[in-house]
BAPA-998064 format. One record per residue: x, y, z of N, C-alpha, C, O, CB in turn; residue in one letter. Coordinates in pm, whole numbers, padded with zeros to 5 digits, always signed. Glycine has a CB too. Layout:
BAPA-998064
XYZXYZXYZXYZXYZA...
END
This chain:
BAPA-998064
+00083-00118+00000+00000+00000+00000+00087+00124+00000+00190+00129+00067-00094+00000+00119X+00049+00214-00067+00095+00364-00065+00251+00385-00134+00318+00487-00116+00097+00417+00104X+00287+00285-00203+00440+00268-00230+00466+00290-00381+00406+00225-00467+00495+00117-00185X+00556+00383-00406+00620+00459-00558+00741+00371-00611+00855+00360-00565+00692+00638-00530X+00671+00304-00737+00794+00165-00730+00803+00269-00885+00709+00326-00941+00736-00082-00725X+00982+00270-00936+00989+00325-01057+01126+00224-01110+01230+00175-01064+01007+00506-01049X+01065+00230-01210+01248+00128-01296+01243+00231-01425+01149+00302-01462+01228-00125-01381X+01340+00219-01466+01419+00279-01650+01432+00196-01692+01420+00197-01814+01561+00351-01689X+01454+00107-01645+01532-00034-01779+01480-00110-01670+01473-00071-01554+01754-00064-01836X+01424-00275-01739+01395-00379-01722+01458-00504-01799+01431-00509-01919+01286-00365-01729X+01539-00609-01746+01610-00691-01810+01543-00833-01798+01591-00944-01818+01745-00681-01764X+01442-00800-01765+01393-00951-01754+01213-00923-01732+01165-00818-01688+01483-01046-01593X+01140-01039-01773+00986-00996-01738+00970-01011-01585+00993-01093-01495+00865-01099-01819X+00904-00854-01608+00887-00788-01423+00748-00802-01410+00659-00770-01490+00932-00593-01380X+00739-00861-01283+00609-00828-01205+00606-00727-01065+00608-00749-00944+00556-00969-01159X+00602-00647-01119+00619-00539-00981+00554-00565-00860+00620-00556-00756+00567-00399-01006X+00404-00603-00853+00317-00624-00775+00260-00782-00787+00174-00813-00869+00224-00518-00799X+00333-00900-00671+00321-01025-00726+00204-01097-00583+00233-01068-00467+00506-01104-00754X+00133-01149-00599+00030-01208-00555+00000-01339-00565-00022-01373-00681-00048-01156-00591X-00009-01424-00483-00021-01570-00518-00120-01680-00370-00082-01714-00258+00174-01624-00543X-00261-01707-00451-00321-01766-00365-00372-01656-00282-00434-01679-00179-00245-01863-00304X-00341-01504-00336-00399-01449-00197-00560-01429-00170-00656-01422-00246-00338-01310-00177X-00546-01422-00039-00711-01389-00006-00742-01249+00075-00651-01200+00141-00776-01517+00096X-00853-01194+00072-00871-01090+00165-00725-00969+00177-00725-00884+00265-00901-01176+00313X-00655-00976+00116-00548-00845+00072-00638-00744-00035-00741-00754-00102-00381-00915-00026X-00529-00638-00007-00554-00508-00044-00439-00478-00117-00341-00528-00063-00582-00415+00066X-00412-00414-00222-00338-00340-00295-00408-00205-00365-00490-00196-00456-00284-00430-00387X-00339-00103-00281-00401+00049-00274-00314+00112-00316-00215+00041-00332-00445+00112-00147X-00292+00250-00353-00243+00371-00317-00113+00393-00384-00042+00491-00363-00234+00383-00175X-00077+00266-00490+00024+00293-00535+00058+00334-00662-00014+00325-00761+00071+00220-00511X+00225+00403-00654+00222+00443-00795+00351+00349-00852+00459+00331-00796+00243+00624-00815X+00296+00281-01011+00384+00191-01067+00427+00274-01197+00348+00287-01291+00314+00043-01093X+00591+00346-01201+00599+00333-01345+00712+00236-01348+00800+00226-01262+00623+00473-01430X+00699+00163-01462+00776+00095-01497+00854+00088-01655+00782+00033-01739+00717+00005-01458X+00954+00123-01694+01002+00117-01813+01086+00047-01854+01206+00071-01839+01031+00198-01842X+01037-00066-01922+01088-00215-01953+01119-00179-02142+01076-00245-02237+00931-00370-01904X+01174-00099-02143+01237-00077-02291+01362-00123-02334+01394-00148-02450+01250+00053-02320X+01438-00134-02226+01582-00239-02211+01592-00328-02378+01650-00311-02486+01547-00392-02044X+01509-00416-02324+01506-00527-02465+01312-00561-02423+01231-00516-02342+01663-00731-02443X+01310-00640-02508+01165-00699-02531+01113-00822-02455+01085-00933-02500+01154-00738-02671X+01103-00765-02301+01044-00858-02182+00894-00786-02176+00862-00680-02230+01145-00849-02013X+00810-00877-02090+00719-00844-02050+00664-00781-01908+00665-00833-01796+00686-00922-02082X+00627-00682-01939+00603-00619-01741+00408-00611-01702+00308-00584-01768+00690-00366-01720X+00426-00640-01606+00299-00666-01524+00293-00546-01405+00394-00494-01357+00305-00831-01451X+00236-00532-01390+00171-00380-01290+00164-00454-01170+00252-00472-01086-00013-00295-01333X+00065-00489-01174-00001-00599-01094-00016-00787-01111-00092-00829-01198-00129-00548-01101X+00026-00841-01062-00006-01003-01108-00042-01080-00982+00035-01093-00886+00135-01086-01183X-00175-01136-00989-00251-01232-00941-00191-01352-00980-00163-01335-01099-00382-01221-00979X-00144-01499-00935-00148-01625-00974-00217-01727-00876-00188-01743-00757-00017-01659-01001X-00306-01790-00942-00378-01891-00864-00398-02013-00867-00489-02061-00935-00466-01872-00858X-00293-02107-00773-00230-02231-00860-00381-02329-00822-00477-02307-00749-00036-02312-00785X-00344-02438-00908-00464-02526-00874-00502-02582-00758-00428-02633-00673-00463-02618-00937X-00638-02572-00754-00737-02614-00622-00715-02499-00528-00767-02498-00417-00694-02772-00538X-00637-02401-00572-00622-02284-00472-00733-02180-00493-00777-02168-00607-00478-02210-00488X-00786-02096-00383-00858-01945-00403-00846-01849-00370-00815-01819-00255-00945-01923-00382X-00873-01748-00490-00802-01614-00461-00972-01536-00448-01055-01505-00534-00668-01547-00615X-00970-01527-00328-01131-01411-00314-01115-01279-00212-01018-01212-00174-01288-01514-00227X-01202-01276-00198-01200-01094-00118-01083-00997-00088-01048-00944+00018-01249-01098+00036X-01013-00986-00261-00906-00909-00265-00917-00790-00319-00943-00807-00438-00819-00962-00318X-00908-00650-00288-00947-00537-00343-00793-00449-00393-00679-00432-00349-01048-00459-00226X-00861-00417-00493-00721-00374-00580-00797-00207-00638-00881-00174-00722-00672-00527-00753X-00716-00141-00547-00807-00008-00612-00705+00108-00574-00610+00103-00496-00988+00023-00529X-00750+00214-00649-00672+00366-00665-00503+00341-00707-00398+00392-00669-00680+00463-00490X-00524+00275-00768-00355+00273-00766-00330+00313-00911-00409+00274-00997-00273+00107-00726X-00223+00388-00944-00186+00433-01056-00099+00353-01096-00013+00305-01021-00150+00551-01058X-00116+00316-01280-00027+00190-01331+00050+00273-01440-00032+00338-01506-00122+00039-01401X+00196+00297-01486+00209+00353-01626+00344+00207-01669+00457+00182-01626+00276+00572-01626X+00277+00159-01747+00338+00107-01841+00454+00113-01931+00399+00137-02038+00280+00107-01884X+00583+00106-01955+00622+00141-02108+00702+00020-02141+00794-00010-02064+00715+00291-02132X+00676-00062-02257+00767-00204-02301+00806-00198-02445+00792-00088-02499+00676-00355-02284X+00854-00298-02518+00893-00295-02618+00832-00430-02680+00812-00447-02801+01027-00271-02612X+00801-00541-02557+00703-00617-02556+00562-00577-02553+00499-00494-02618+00726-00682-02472X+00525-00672-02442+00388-00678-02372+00376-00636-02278+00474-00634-02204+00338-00775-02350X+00262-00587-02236+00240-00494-02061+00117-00516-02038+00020-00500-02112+00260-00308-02043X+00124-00557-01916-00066-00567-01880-00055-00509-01712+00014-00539-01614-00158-00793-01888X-00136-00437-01734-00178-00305-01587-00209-00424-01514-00107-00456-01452-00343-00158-01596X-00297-00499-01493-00365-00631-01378-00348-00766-01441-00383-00772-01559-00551-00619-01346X-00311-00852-01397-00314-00959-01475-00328-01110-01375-00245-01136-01288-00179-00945-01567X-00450-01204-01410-00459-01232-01360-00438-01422-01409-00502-01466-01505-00540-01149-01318X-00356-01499-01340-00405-01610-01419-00433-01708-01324-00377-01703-01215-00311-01660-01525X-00518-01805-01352-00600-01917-01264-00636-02001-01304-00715-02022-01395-00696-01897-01208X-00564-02084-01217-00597-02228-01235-00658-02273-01136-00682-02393-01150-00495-02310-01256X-00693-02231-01043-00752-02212-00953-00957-02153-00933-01036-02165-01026-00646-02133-00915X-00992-02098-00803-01089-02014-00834-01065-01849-00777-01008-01816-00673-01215-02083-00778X-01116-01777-00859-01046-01646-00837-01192-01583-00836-01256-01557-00937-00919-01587-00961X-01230-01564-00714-01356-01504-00687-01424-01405-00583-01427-01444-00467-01411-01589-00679X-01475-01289-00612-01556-01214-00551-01423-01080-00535-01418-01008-00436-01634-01297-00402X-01320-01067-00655-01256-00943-00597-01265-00845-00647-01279-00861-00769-01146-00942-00580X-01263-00713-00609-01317-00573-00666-01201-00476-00698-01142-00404-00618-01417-00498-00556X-01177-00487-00840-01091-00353-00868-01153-00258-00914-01233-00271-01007-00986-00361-00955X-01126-00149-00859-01173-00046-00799-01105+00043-00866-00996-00009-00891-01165-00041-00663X-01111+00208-00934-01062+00335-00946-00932+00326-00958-00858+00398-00890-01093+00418-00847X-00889+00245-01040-00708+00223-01054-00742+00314-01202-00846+00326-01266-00613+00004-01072X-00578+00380-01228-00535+00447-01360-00463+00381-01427-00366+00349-01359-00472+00560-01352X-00456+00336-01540-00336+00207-01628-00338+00287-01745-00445+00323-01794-00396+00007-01670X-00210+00324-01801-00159+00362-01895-00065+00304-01957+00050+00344-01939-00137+00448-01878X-00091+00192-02046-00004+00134-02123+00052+00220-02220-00034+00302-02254-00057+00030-02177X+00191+00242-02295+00252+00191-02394+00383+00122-02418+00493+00140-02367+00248+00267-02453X+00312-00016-02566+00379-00104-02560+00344-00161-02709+00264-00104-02783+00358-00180-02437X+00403-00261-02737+00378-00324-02874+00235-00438-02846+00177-00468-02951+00541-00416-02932X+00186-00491-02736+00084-00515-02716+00071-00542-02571+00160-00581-02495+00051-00599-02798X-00114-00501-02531-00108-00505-02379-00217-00544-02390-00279-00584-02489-00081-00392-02283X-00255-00527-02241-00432-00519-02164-00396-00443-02042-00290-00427-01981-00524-00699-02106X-00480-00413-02030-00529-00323-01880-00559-00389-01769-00501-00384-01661-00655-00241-01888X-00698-00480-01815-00661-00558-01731-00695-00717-01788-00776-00714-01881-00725-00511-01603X-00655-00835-01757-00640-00950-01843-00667-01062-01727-00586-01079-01636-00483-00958-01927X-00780-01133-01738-00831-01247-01675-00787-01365-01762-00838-01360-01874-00985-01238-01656X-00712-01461-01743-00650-01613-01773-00729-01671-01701-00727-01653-01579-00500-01655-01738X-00817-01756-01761-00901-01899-01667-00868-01994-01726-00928-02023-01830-01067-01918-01654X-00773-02063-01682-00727-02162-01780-00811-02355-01736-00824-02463-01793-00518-02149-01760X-00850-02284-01581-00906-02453-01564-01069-02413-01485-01174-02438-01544-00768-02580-01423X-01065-02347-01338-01187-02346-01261-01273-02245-01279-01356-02255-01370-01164-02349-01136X-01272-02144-01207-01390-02040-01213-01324-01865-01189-01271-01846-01079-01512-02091-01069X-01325-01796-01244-01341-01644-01248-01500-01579-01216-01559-01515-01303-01294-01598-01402X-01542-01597-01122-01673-01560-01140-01671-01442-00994-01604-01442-00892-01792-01713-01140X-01789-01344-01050-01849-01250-00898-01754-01185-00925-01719-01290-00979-01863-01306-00723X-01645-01093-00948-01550-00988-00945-01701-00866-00998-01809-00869-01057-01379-01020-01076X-01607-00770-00927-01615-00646-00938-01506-00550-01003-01401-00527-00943-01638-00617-00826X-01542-00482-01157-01442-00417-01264-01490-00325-01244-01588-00319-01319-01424-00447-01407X-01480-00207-01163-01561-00079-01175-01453+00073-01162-01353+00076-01091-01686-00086-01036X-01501+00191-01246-01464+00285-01218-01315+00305-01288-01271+00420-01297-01481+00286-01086X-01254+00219-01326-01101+00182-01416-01104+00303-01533-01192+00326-01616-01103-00011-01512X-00949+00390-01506-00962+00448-01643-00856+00383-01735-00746+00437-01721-00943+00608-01641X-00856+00280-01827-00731+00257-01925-00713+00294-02031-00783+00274-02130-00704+00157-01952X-00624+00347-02022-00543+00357-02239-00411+00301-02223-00318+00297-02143-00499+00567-02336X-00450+00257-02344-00389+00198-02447-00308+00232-02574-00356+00204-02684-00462+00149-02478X-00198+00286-02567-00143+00267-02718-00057+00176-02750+00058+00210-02724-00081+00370-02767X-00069+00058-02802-00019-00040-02877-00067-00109-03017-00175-00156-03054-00014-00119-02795X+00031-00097-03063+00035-00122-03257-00010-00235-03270-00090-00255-03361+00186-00125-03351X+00041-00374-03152-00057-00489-03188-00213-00516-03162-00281-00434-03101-00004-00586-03135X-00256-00612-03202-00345-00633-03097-00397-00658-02962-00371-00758-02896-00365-00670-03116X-00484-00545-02919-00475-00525-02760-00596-00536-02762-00675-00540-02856-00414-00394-02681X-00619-00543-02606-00717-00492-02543-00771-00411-02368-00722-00425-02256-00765-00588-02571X-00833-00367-02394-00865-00282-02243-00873-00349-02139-00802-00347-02039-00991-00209-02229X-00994-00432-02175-01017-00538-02069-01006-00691-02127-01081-00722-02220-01166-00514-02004X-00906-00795-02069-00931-00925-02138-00985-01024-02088-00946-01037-01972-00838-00975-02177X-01072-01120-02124-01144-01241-02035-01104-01329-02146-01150-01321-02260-01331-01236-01989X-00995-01433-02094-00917-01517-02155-01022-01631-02057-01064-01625-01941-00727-01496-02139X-01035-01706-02140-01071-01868-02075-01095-02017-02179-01158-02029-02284-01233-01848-01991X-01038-02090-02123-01033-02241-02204-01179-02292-02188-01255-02247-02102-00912-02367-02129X-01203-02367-02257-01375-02499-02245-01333-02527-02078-01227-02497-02024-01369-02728-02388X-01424-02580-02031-01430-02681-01946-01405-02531-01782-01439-02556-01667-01276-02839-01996X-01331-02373-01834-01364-02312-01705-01498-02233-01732-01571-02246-01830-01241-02215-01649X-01516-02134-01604-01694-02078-01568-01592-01936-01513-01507-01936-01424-01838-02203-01395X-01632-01831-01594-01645-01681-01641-01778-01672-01616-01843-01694-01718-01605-01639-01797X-01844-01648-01520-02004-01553-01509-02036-01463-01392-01993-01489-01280-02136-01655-01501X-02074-01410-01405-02142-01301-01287-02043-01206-01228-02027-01175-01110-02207-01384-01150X-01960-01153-01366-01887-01061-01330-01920-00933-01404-01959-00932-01520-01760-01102-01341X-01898-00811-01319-01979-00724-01312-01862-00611-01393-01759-00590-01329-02042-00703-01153X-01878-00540-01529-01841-00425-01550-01918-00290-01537-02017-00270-01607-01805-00438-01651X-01870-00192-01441-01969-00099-01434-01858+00065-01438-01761+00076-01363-02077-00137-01273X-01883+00135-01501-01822+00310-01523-01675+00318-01526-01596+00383-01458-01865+00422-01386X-01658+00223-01638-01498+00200-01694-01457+00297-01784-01552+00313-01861-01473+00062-01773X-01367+00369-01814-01336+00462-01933-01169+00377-01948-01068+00363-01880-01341+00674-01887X-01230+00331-02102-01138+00263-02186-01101+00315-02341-01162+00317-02447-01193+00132-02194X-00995+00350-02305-00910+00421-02451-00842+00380-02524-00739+00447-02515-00834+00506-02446X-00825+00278-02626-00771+00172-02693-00672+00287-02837-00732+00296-02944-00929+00042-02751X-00560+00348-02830-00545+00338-02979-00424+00268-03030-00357+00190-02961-00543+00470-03037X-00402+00297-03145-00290+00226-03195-00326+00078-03297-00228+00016-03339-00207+00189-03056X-00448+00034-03329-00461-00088-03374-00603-00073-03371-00669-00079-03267-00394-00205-03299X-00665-00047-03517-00823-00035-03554-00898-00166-03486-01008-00160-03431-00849-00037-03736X-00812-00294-03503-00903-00368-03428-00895-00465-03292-00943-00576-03267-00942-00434-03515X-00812-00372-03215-00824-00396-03067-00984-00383-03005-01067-00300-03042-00725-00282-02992X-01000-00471-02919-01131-00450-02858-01121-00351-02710-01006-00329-02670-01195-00609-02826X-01237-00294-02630-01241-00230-02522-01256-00310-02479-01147-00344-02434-01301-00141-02492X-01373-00426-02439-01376-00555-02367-01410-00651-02452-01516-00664-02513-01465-00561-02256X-01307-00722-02455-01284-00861-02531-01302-01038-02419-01232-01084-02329-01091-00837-02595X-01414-01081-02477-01402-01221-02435-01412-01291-02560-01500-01299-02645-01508-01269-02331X-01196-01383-02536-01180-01508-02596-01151-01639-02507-01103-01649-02394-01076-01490-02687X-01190-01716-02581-01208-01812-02569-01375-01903-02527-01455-01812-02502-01112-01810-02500X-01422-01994-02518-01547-02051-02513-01569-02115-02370-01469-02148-02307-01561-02151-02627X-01691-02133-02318-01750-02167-02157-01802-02031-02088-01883-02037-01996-01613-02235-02045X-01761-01929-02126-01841-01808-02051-01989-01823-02044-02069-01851-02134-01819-01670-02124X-02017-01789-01867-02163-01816-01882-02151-01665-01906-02064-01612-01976-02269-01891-01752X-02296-01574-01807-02360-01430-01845-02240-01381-01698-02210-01435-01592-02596-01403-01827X-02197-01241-01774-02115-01114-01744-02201-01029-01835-02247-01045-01948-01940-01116-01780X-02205-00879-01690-02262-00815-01694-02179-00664-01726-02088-00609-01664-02330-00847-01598X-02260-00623-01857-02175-00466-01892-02284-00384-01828-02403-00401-01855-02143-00411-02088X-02241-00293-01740-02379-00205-01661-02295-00063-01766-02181-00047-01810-02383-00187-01402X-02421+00017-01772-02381+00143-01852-02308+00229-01782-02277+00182-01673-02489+00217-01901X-02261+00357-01806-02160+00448-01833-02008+00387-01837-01915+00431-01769-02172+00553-01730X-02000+00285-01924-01871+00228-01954-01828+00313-02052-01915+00314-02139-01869+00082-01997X-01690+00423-02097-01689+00482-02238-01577+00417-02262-01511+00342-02190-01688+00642-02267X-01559+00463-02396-01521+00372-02456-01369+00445-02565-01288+00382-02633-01664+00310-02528X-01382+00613-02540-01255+00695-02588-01252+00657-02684-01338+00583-02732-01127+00692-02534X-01165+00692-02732-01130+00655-02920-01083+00531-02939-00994+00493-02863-01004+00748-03002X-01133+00438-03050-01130+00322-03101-01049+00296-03232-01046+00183-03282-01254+00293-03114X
END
């Protein structure tokens, strides 16, 4: 909480903010720049990992300022699970990617459940030339993506006509909910 983490060069893929299995934590108040232009690694703002049969729930991730810069990939939140990763609320965070491709914020369900989160209030942009996206809901067959809630997101995608603002790939998603005043900035 409350902590100004800054790099110039990154020589290896950084996770500034690393999380694993957690429950009931908080990550607040901080400011991440990170500039991973060195060579072409990948940097993470934030990273969730949730190994199998493990759960990551009542974790709030809010106000924290993310700035990005790679030569790779960069993702402001990133979350991956093999596990169940449920009921956590990010909250009023700022993510400013640029990079050759990112997300803001990026859900991996690669086996159990992502379900019940709270995405609210997030402002992200985006400039990356590849394909990006604002928000990502990554999931394989066989996991359960439902009853997660987007509500008064301002998402700014440029750099790549066909990046999405919220993108779900992959197949098994049940119903996620877009509640209105989500914008959507230039596309």
């Amino acid at each position: 909480q409350n902590n100004t983490l800054v790099s110039n060069f990154s020589e290896d893929h950084t996770k500034v903010i690393y999380l694993k299995n957690s429950r009931d934590s908080s990550v607040y108040g901080n400011y991440i720049e990170w500039n991973a232009t060195g060579i072409g690694k990948n940097a993470y703002g934030v990273y969730f990992e949730v190994t199998g049969g493990s759960t990551s729930t009542n974790n709030n991730i809010y106000n924290n300022i993310i700035y990005l810069n790679s030569l790779a990939s960069a993702y402001g939140v990133y979350i991956s699970s093999l596990g169940y990763t449920n009921e956590n609320v990010f909250d009023n965070n700022s993510i400013d990617i640029i990079s050759t491709s990112g997300n803001g914020l990026y859900f991996l369900n690669l086996v159990s459940t992502i379900d019940s989160n709270e995405i609210k209030n997030n402002n992200i942009s985006l400039n990356c030339p590849s394909l990006s996206d604002g928000i990502g809901l990554g999931h394989a067959g066989g996991s359960s993506m439902n009853n997660n809630v987007f509500l008064n997101n301002n998402l700014s995608i440029l750099g790549n006509p066909s990046s999405k603002t919220i993108n779900e790939i992959g197949s098994g998603s049940g119903v996620n909910y877009l509640i209105y005043n989500n914008s959507f900035g230039e596309i």
